[in-house]
mmCIF file as gemmi writes it, N, C-alpha and C atoms, coordinates in Angstrom:
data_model
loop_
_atom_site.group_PDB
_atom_site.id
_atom_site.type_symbol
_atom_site.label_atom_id
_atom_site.label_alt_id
_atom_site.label_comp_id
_atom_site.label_asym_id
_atom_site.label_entity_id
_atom_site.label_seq_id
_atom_site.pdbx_PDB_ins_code
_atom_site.Cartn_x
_atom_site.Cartn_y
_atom_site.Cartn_z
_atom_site.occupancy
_atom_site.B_iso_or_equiv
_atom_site.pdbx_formal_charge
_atom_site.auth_seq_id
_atom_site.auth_asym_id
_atom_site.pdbx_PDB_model_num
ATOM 1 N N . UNK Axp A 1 ? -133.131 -53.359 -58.305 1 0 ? 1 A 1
ATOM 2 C CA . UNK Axp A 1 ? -134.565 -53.192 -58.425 1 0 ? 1 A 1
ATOM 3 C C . UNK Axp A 1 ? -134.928 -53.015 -59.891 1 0 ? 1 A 1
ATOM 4 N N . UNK Axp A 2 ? -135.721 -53.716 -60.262 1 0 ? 2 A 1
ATOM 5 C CA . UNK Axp A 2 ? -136.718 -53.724 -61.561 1 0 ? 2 A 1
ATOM 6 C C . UNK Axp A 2 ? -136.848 -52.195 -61.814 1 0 ? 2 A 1
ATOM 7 N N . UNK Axp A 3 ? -137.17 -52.225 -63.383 1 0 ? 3 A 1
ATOM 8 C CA . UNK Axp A 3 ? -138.192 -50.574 -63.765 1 0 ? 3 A 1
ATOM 9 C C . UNK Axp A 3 ? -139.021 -51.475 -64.187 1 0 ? 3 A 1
ATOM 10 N N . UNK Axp A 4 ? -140.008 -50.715 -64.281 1 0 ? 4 A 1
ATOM 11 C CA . UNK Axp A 4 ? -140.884 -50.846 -64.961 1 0 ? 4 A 1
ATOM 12 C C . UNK Axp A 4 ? -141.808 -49.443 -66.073 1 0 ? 4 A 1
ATOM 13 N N . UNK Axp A 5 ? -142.424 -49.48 -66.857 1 0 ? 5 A 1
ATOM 14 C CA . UNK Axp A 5 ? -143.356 -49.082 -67.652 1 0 ? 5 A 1
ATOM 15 C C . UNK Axp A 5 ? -144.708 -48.756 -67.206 1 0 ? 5 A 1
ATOM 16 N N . UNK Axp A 6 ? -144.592 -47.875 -66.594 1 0 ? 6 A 1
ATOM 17 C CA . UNK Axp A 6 ? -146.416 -48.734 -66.179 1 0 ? 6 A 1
ATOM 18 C C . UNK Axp A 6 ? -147.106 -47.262 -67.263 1 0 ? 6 A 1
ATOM 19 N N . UNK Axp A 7 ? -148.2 -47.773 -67.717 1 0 ? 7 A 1
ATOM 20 C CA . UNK Axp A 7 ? -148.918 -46.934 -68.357 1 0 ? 7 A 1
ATOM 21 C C . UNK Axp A 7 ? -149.775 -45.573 -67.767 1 0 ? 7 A 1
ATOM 22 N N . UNK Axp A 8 ? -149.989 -44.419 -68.264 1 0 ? 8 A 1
ATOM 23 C CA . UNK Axp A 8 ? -149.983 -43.237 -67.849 1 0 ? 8 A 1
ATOM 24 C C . UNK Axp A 8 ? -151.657 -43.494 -67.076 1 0 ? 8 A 1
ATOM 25 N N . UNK Axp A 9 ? -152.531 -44.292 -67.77 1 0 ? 9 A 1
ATOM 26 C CA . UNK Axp A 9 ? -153.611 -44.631 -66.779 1 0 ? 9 A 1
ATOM 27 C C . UNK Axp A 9 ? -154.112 -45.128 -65.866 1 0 ? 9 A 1
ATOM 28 N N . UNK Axp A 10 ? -152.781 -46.092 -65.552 1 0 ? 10 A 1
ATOM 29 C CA . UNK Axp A 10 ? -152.35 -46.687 -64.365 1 0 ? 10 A 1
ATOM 30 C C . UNK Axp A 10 ? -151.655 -45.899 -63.335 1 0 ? 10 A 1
ATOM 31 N N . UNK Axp A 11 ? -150.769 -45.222 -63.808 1 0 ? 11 A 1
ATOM 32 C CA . UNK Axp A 11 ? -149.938 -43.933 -62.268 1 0 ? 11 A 1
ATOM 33 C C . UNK Axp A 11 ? -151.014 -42.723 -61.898 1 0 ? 11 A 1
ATOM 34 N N . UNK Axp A 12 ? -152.127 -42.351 -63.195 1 0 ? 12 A 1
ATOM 35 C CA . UNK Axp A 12 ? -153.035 -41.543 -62.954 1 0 ? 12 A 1
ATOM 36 C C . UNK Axp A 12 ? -153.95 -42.003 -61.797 1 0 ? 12 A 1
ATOM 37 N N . UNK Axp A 13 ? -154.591 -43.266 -61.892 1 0 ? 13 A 1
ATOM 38 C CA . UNK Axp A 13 ? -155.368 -44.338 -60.805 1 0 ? 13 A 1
ATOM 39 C C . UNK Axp A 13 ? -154.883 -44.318 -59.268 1 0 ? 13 A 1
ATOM 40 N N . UNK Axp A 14 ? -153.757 -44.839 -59.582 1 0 ? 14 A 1
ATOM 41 C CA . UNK Axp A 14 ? -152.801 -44.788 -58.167 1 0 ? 14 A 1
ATOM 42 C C . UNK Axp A 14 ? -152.291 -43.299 -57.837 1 0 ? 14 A 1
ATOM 43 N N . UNK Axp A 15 ? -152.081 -42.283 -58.205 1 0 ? 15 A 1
ATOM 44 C CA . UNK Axp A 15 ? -151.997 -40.982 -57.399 1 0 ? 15 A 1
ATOM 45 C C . UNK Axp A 15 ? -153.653 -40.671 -57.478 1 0 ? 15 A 1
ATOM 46 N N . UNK Axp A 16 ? -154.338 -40.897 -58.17 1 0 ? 16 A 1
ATOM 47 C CA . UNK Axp A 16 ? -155.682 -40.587 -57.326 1 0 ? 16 A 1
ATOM 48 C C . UNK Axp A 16 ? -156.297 -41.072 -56.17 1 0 ? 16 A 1
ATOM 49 N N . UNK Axp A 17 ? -155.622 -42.62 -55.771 1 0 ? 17 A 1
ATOM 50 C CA . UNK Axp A 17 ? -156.176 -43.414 -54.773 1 0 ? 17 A 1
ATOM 51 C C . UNK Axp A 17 ? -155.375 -42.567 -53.721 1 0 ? 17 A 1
ATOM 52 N N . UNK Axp A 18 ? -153.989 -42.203 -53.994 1 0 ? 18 A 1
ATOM 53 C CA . UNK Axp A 18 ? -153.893 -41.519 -52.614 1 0 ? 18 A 1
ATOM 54 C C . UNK Axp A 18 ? -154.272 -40.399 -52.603 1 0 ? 18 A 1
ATOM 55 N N . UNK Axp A 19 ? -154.659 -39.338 -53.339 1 0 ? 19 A 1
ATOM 56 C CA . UNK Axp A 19 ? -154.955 -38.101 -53.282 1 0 ? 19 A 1
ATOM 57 C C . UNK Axp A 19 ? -156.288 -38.149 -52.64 1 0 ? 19 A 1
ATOM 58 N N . UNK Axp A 20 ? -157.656 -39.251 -52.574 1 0 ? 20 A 1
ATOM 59 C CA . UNK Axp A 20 ? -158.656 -39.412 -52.181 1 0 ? 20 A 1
ATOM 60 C C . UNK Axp A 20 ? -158.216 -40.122 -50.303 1 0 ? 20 A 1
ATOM 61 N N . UNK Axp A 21 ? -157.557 -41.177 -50.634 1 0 ? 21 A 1
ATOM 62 C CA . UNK Axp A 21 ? -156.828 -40.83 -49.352 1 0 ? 21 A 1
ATOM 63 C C . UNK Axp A 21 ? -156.498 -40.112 -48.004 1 0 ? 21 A 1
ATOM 64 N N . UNK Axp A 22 ? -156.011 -39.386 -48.898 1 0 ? 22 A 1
ATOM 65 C CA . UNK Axp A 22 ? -155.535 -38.309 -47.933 1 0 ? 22 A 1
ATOM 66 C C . UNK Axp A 22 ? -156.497 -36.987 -47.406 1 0 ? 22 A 1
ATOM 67 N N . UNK Axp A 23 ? -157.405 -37.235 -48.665 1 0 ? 23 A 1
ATOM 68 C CA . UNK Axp A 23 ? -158.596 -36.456 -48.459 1 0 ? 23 A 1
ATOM 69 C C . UNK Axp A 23 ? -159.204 -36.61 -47.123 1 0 ? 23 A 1
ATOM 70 N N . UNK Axp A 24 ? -159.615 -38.318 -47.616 1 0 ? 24 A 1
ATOM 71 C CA . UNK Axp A 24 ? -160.946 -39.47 -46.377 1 0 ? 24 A 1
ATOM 72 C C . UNK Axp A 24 ? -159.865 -39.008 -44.757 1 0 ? 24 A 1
ATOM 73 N N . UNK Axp A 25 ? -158.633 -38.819 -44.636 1 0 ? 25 A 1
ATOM 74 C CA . UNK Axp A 25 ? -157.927 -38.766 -43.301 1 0 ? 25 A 1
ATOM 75 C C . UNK Axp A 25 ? -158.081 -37.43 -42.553 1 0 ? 25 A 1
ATOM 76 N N . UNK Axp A 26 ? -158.202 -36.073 -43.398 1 0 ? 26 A 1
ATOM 77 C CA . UNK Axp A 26 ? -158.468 -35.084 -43.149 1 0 ? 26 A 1
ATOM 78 C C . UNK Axp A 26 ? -159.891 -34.999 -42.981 1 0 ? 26 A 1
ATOM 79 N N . UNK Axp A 27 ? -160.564 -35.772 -43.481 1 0 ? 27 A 1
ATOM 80 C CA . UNK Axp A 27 ? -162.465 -35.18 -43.235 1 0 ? 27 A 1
ATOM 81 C C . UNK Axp A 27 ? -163.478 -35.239 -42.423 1 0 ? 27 A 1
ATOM 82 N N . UNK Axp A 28 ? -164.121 -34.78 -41.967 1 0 ? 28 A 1
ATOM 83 C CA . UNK Axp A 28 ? -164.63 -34.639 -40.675 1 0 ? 28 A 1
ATOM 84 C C . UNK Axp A 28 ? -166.41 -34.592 -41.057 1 0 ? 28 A 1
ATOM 85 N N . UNK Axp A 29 ? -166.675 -34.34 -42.359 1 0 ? 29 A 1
ATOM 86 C CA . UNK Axp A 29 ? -168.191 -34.877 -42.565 1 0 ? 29 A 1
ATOM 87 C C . UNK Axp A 29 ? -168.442 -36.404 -42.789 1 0 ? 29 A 1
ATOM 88 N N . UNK Axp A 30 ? -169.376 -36.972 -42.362 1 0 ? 30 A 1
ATOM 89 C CA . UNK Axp A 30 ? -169.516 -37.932 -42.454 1 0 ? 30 A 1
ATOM 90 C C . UNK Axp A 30 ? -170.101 -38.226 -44.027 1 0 ? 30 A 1
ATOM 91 N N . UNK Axp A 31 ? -171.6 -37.487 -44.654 1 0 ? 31 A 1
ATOM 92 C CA . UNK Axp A 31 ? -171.425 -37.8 -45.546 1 0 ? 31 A 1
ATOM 93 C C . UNK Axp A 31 ? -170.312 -37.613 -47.086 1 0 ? 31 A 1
ATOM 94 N N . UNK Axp A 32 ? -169.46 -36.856 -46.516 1 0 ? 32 A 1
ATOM 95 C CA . UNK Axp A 32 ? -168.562 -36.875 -47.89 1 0 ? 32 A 1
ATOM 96 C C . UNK Axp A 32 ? -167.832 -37.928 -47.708 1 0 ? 32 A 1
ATOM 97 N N . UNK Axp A 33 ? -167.337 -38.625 -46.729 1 0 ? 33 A 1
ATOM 98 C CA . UNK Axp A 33 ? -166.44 -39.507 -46.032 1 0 ? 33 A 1
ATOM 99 C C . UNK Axp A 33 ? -167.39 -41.025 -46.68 1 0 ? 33 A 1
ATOM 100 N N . UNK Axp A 34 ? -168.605 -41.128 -47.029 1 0 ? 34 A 1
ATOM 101 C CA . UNK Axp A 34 ? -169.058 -41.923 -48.01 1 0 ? 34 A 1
ATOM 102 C C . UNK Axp A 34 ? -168.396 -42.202 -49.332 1 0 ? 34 A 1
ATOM 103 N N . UNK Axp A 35 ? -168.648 -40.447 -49.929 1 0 ? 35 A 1
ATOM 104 C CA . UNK Axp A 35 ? -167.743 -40.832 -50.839 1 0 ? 35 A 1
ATOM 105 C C . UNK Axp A 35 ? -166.795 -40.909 -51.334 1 0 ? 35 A 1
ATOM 106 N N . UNK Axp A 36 ? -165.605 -40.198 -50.415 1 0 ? 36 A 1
ATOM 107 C CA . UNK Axp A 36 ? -164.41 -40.852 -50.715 1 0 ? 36 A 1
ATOM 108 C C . UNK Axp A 36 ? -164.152 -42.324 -50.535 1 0 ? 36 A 1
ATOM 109 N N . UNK Axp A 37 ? -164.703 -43.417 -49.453 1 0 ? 37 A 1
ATOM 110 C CA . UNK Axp A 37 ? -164.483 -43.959 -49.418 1 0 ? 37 A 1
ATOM 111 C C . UNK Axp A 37 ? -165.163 -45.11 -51.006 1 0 ? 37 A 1
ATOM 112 N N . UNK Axp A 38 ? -166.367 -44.715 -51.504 1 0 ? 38 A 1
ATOM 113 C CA . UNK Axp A 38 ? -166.696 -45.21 -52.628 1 0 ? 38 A 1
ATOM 114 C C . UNK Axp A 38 ? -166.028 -45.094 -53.709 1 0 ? 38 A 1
ATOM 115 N N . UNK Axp A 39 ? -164.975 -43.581 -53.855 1 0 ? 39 A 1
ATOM 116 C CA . UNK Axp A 39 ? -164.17 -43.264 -54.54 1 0 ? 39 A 1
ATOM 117 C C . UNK Axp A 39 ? -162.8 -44.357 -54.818 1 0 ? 39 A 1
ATOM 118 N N . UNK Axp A 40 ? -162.57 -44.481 -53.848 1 0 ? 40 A 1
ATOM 119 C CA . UNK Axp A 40 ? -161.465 -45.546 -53.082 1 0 ? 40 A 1
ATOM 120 C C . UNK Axp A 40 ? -161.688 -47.184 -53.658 1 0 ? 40 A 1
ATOM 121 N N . UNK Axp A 41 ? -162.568 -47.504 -53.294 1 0 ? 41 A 1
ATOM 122 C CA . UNK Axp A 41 ? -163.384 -48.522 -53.818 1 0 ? 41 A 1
ATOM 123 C C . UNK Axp A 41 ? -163.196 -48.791 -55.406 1 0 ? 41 A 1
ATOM 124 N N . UNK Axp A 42 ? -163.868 -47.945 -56.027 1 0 ? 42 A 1
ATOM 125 C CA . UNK Axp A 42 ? -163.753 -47.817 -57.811 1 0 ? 42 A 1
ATOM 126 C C . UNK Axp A 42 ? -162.166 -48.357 -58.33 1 0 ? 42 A 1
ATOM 127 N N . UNK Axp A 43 ? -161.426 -46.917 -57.343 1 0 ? 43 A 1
ATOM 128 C CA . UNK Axp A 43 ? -159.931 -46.533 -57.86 1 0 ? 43 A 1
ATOM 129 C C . UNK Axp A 43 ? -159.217 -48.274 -57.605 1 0 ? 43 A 1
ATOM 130 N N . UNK Axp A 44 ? -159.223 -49.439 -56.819 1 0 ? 44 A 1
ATOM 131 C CA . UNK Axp A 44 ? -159.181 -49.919 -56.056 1 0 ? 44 A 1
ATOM 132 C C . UNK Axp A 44 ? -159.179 -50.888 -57.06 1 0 ? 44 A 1
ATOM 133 N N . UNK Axp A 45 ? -160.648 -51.296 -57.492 1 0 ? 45 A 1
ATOM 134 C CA . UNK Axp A 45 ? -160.761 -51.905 -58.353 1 0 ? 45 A 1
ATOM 135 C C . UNK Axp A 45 ? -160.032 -51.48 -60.07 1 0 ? 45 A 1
ATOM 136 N N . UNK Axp A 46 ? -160.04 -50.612 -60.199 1 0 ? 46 A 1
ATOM 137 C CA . UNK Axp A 46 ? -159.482 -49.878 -61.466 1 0 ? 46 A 1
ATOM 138 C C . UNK Axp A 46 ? -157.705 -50.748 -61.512 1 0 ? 46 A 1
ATOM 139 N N . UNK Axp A 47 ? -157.135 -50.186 -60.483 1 0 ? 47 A 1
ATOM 140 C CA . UNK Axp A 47 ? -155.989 -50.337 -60.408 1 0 ? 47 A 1
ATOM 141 C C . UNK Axp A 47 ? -155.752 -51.858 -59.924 1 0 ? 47 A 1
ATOM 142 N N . UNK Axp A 48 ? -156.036 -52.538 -59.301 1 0 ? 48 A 1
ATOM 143 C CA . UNK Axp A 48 ? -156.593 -54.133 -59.569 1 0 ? 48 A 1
ATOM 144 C C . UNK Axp A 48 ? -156.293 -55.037 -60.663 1 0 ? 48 A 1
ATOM 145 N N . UNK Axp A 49 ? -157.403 -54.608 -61.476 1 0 ? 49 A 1
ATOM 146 C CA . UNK Axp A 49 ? -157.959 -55.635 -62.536 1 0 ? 49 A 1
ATOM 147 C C . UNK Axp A 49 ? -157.487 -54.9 -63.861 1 0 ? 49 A 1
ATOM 148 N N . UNK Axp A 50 ? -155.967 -53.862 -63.56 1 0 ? 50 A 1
ATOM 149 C CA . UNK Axp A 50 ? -156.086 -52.921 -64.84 1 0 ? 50 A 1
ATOM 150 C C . UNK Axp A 50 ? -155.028 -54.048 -65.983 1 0 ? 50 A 1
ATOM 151 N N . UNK Axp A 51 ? -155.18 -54.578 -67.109 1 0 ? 51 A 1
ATOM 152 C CA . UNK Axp A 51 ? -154.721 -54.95 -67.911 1 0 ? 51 A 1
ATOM 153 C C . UNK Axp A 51 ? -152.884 -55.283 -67.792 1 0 ? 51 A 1
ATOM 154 N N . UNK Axp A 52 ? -152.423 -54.149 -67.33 1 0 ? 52 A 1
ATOM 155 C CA . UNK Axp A 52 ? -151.028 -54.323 -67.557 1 0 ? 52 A 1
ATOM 156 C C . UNK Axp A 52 ? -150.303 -55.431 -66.105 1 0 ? 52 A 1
ATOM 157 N N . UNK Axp A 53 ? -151.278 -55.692 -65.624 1 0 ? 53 A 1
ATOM 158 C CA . UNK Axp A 53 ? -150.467 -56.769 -64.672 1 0 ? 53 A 1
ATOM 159 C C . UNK Axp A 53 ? -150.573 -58.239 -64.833 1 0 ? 53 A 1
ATOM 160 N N . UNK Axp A 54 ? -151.247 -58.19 -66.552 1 0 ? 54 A 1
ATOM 161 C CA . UNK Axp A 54 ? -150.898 -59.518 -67.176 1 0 ? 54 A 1
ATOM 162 C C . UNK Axp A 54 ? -149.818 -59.391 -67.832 1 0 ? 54 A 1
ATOM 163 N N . UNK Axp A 55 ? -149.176 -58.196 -68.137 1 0 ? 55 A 1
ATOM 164 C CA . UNK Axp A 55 ? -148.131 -58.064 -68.746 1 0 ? 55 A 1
ATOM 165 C C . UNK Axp A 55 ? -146.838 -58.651 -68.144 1 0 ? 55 A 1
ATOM 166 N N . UNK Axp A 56 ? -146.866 -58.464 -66.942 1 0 ? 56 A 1
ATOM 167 C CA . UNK Axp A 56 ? -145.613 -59.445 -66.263 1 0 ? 56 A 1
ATOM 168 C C . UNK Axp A 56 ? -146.331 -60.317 -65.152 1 0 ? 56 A 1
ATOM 169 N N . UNK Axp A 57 ? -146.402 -61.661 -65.562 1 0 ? 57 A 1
ATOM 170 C CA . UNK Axp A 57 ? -147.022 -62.504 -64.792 1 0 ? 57 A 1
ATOM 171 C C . UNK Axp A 57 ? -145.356 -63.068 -63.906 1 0 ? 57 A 1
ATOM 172 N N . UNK Axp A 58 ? -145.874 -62.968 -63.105 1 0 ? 58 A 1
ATOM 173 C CA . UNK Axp A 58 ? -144.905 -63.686 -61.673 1 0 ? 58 A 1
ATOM 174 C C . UNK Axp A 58 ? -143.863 -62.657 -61.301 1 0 ? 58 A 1
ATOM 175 N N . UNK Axp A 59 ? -143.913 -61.478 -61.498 1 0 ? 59 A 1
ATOM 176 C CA . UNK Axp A 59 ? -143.131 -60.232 -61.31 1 0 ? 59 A 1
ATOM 177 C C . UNK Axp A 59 ? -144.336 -59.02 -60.828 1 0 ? 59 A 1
ATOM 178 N N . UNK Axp A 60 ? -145.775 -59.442 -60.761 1 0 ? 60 A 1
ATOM 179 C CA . UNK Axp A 60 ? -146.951 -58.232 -60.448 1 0 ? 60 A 1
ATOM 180 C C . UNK Axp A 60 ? -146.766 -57.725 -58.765 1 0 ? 60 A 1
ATOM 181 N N . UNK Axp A 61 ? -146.605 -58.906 -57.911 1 0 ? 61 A 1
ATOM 182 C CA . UNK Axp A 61 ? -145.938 -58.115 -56.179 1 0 ? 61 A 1
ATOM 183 C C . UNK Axp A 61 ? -145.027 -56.561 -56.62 1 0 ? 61 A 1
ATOM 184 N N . UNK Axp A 62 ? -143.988 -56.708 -56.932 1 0 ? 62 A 1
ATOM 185 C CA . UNK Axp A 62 ? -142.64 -56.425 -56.79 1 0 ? 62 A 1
ATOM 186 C C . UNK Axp A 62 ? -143.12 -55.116 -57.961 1 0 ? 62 A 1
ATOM 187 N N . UNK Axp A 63 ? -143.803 -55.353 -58.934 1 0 ? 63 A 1
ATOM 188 C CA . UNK Axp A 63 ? -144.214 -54.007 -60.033 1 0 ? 63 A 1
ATOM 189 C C . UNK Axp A 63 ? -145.268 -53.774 -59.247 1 0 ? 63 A 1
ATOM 190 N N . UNK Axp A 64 ? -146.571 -54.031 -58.49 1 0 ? 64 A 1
ATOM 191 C CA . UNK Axp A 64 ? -147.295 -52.75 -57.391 1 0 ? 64 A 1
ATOM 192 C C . UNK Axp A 64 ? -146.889 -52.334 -56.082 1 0 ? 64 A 1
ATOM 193 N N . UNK Axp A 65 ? -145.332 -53.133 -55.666 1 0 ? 65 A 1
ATOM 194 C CA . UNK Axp A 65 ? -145.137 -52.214 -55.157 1 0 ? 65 A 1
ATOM 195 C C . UNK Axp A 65 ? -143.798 -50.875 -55.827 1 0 ? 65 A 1
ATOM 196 N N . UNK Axp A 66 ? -143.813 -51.363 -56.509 1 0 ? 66 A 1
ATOM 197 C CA . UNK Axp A 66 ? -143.167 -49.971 -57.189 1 0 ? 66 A 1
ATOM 198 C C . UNK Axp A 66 ? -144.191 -48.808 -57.949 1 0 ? 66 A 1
ATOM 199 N N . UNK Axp A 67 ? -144.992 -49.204 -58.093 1 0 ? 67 A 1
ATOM 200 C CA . UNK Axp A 67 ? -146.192 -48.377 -58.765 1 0 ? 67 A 1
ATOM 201 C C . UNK Axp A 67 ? -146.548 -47.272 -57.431 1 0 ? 67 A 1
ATOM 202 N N . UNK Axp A 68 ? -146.658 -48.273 -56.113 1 0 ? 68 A 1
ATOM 203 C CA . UNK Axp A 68 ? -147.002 -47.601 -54.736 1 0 ? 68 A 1
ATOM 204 C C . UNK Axp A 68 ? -145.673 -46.425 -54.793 1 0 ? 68 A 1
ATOM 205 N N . UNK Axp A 69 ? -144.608 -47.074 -54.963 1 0 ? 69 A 1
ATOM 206 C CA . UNK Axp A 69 ? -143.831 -45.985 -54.591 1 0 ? 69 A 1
ATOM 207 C C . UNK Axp A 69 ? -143.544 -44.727 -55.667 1 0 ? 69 A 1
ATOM 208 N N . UNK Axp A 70 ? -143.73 -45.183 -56.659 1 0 ? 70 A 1
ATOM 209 C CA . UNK Axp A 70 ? -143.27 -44.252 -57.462 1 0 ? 70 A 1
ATOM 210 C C . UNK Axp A 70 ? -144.302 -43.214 -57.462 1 0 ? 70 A 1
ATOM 211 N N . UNK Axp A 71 ? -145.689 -43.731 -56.926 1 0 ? 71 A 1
ATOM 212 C CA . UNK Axp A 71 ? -147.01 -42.575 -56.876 1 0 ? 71 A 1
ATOM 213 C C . UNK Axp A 71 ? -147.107 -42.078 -55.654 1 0 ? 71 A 1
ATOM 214 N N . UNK Axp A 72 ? -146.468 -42.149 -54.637 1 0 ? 72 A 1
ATOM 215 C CA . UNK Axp A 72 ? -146.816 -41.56 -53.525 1 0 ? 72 A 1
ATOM 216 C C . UNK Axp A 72 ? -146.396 -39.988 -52.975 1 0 ? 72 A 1
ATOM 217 N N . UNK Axp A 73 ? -145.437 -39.437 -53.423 1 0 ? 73 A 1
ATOM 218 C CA . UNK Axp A 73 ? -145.721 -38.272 -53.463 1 0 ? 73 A 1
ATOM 219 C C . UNK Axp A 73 ? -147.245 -37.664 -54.387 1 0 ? 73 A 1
ATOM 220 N N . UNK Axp A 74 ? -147.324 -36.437 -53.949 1 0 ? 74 A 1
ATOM 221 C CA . UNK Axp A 74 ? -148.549 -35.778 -54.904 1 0 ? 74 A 1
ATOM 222 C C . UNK Axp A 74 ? -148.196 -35.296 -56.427 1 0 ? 74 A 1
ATOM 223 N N . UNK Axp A 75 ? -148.611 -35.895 -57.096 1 0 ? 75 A 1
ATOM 224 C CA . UNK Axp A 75 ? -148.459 -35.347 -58.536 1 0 ? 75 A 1
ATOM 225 C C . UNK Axp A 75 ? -148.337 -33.951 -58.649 1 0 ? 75 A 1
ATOM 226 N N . UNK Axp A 76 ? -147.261 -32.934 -58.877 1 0 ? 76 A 1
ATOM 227 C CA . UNK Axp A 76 ? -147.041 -31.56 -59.065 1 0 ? 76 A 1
ATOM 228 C C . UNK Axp A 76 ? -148.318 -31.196 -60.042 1 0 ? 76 A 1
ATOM 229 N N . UNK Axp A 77 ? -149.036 -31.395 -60.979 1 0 ? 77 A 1
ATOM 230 C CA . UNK Axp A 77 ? -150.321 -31.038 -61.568 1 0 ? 77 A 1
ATOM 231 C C . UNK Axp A 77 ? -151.161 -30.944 -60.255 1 0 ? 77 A 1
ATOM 232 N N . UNK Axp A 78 ? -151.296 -31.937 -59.816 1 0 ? 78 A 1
ATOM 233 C CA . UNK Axp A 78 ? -152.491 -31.399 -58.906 1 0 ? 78 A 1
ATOM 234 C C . UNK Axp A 78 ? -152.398 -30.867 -57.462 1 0 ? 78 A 1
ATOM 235 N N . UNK Axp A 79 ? -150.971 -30.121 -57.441 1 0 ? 79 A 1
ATOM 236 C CA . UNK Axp A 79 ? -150.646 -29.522 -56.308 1 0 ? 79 A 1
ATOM 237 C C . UNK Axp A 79 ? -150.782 -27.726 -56.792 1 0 ? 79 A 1
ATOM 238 N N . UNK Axp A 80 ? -151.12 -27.704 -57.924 1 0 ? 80 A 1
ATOM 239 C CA . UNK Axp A 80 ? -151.126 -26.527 -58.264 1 0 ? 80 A 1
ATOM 240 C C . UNK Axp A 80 ? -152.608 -26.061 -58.476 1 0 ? 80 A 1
ATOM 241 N N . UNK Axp A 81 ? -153.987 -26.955 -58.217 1 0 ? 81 A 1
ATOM 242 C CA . UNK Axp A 81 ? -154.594 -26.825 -58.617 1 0 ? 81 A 1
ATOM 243 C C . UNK Axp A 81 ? -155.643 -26.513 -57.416 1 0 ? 81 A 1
C-alpha cells in the first residue's frame, strides 16, 4: 500500500466530515439535522475539489481512500474537547 502526504488541511476536512457525521446519526432535532447536513455538503465539496488530488493524477481512488482511513478514528484534539 501507497503513503501518502496529504496536507494538514485536507485530514482536518475529512475528520470533520466524520465528526459532523456522526453528529447528523445521533440527532434527533430536525432543524439542527439541516445543518449538519449543510455542514456535510461544504466539507464534501472542500475535500473534493481540494488542490492536492492534482498532485497524483491516476493514483486519486487509492489516496481517498486512504485519506478515509487514516481519518476515521476521532482526532484525540477533539475528543478532549
Amino acid at each position: 500500500m501507497s503513503t501518502y502526504d496529504f496536507p494538514d488541511d485536507l485530514l482536518q476536512a475529512q475528520r470533520a466530515w466524520y465528526t459532523t457525521y456522526r453528529q447528523l446519526a445521533q440527532e434527533e432535532n430536525p432543524s439542527q439535522t439541516t445543518v449538519l447536513r449543510r455542514t456535510l455538503q461544504r466539507l464534501s465539496v472542500r475535500i473534493a475539489t481540494h488542490p492536492y488530488w492534482a498532485t497524483i493524477p491516476g493514483r486519486a481512488p487509492a489516496a481517498r481512500t486512504a485519506l478515509k482511513q487514516q481519518t476515521w478514528e476521532p482526532d484525540p484534539a477533539e475528543a478532549r474537547r
